[in-house]
N, C-alpha and C positions, 0 to 999 in steps of 0.2 A: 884746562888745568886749574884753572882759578876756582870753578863747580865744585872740583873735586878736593882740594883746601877746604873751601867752604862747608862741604861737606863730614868732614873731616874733625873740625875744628866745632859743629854741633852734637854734645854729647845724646843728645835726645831732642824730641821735636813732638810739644803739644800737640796735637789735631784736633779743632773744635769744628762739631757740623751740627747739623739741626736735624733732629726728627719730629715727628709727631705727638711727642709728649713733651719737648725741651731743648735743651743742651745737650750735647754727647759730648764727654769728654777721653778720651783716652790717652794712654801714659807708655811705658816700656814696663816691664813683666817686673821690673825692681823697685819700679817706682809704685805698682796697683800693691805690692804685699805690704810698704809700709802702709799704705791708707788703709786696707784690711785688716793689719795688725792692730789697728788705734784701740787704744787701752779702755773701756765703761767704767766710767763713774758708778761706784756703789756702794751702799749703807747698809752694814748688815747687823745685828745684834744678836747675840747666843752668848754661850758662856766659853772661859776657856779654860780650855784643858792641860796644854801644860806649854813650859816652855822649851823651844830648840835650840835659841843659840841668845846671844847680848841682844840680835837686833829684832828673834823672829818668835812666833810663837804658834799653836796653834788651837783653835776656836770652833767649839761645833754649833753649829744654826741648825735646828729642827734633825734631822737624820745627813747631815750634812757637814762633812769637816772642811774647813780652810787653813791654810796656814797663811798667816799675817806676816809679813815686813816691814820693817821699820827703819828709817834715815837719821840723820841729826834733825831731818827739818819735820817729823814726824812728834804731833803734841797729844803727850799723855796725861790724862787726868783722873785722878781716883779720888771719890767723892767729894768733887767739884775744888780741888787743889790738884796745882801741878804736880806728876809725880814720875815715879822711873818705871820702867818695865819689869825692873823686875820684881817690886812691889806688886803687882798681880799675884794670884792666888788660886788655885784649881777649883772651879765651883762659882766664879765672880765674874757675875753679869756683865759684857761688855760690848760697848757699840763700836764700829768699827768704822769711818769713811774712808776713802781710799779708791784707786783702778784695780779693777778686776784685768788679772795678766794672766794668761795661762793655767785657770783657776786656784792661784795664788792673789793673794790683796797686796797692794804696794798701798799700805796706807799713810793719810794725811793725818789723821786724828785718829786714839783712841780714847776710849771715858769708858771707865769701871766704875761701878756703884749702883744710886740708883739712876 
């Protein structure tokens, strides 16, 4: 009975074993989507096109649309002075860092200008 408490009371259970190139680590089916899920770091610059809401807008790079989001803790800058978003402009070069999410940008910075 004690096994089976024990049992019980582990909502999941690492396995580490060794192969022949390393480490093997495996997880439960809930635990491998968040690690798959994990958001890329990326830097994009185009221009943008218009905007969709207070936080979000959206930006074409070469033949290619994104739409951007933005937080409180998201810093905007148009020609090297802080600025608002919605101070952008249709036509106006902007760099973009941020995680690529569901190809959406949750971005950290953006900069308009040059």
């Amino acid at each position: 009975m004690h096994k089976t408490k024990l049992a019980r009371t582990l909502p999941f259970v690492l396995v580490l074993g060794l192969s022949a190139t390393g480490v093997v680590v495996t997880a439960p089916v809930g635990q491998a989507e968040v690690i798959s899920a994990a958001a890329m770091q990326v830097t994009k610059s185009g221009t943008f096109e218009k905007t969709i809401s207070s936080s979000a807008f959206k930006m074409a790079v070469g033949m290619k649309t994104y739409e951007v989001k933005t937080d409180a803790m998201t810093h905007v800058m148009a020609d090297g002075k802080s600025a608002k978003l919605t101070s952008l402009k249709k036509g106006d070069h902007v760099t973009v860092k941020g995680e690529l999410e569901m190809g959406s940008i949750v971005a950290t910075s953006v900069v308009a200008g040059m």
